[in-house]
Wavefront OBJ file of the C-alpha trace (Angstrom):
o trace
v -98.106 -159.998 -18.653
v -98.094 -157.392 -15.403
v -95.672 -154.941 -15.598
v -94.134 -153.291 -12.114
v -93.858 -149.331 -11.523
v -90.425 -149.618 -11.754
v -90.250 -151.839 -14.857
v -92.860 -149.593 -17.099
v -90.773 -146.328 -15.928
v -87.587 -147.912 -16.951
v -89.192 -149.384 -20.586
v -90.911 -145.933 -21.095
v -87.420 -143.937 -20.317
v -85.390 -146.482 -22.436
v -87.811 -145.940 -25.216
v -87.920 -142.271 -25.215
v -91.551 -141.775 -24.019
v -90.245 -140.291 -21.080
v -87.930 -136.912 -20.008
v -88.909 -135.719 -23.944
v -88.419 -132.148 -24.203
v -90.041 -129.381 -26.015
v -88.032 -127.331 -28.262
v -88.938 -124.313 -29.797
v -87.031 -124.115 -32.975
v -87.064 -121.424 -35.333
v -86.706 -123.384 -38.203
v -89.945 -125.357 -38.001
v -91.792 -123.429 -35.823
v -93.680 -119.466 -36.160
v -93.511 -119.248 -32.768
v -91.341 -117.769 -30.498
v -90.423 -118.576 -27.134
v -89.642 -115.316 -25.046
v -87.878 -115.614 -21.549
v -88.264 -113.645 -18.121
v -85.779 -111.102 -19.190
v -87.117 -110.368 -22.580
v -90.800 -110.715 -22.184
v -91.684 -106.868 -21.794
v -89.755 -105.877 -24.726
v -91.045 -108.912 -27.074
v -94.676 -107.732 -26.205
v -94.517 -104.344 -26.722
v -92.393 -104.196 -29.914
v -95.396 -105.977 -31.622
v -97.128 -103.573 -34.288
v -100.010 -101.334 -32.530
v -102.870 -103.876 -34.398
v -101.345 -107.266 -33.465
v -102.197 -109.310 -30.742
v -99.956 -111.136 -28.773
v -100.895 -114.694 -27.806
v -98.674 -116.445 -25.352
v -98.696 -120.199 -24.523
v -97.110 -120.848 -20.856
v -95.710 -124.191 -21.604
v -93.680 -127.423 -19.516
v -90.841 -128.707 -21.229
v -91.335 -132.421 -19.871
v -95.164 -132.865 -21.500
v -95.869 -134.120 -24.413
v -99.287 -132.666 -24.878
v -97.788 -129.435 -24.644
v -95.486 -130.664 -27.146
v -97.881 -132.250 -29.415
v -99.857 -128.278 -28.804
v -97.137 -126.319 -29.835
v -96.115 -128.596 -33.020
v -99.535 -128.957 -33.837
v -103.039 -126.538 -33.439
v -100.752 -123.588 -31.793
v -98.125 -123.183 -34.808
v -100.733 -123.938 -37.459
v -102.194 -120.670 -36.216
v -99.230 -118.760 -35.631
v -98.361 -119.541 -39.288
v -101.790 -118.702 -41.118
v -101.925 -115.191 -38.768
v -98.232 -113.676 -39.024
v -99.270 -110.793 -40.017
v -101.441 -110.494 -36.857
v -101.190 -112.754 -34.370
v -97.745 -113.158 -32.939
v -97.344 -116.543 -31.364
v -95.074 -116.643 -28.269
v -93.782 -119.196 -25.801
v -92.924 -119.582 -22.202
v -91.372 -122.356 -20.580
v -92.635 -122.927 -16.829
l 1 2 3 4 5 6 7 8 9 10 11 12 13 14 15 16 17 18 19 20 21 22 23 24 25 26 27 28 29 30 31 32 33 34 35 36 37 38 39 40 41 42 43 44 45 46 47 48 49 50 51 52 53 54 55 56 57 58 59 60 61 62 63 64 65 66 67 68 69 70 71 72 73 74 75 76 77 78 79 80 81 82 83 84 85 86 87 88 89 90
C-alpha cells in the first residue's frame, strides 16, 4: 500500500507524530529553559565554579525532544552541583 504526501502528513498529524512540542517542565526536568530577557542574569548568577551549559533547542523536533528528556537531563541531574543545565527555544 502507497501512501500520498498529503495522506502520510494527515495520518502522522492525526496520530500525534507531528506539531509535538517540547516542554521544559520543572517537575521532571533539572533543566531550565532561560528566555531572551533573562539570559544574562540566569548566567551570571551561577556560583563562580559552575559551568553553564546551554542547549539552543526547536520546539517542533522530536530529537531535540527525545535530547532534552533523555542524555541532556540525565546530566543536568547527576552534576547539580556543577553543571547548570539551561534551555533555549529557537
Amino acid at each position: 500500500m502507497v501512501l500520498s504526501r498529503r495522506t502520510a502528513t494527515l495520518l502522522a498529524a492525526a496520530t500525534g507524530v507531528l506539531g509535538k512540542k517540547t516542554e521544559i517542565d520543572a517537575m521532571r526536568h533539572d533543566v531550565s529553559q532561560v528566555y531572551e530577557h533573562n539570559f544574562n542574569n540566569v548566567i551570571s548568577a551561577t556560583q563562580p565554579l559552575t559551568v553553564s551549559a546551554v542547549l539552543y533547542f526547536r520546539s517542533n523536533n522530536p530529537k531535540h525532544a527525545e535530547l532534552i528528556d533523555g542524555a541532556y537531563n540525565e546530566v543536568a541531574k547527576k552534576t547539580k552541583k556543577n553543571v547548570e543545565g539551561n534551555c533555549i527555544r529557537l
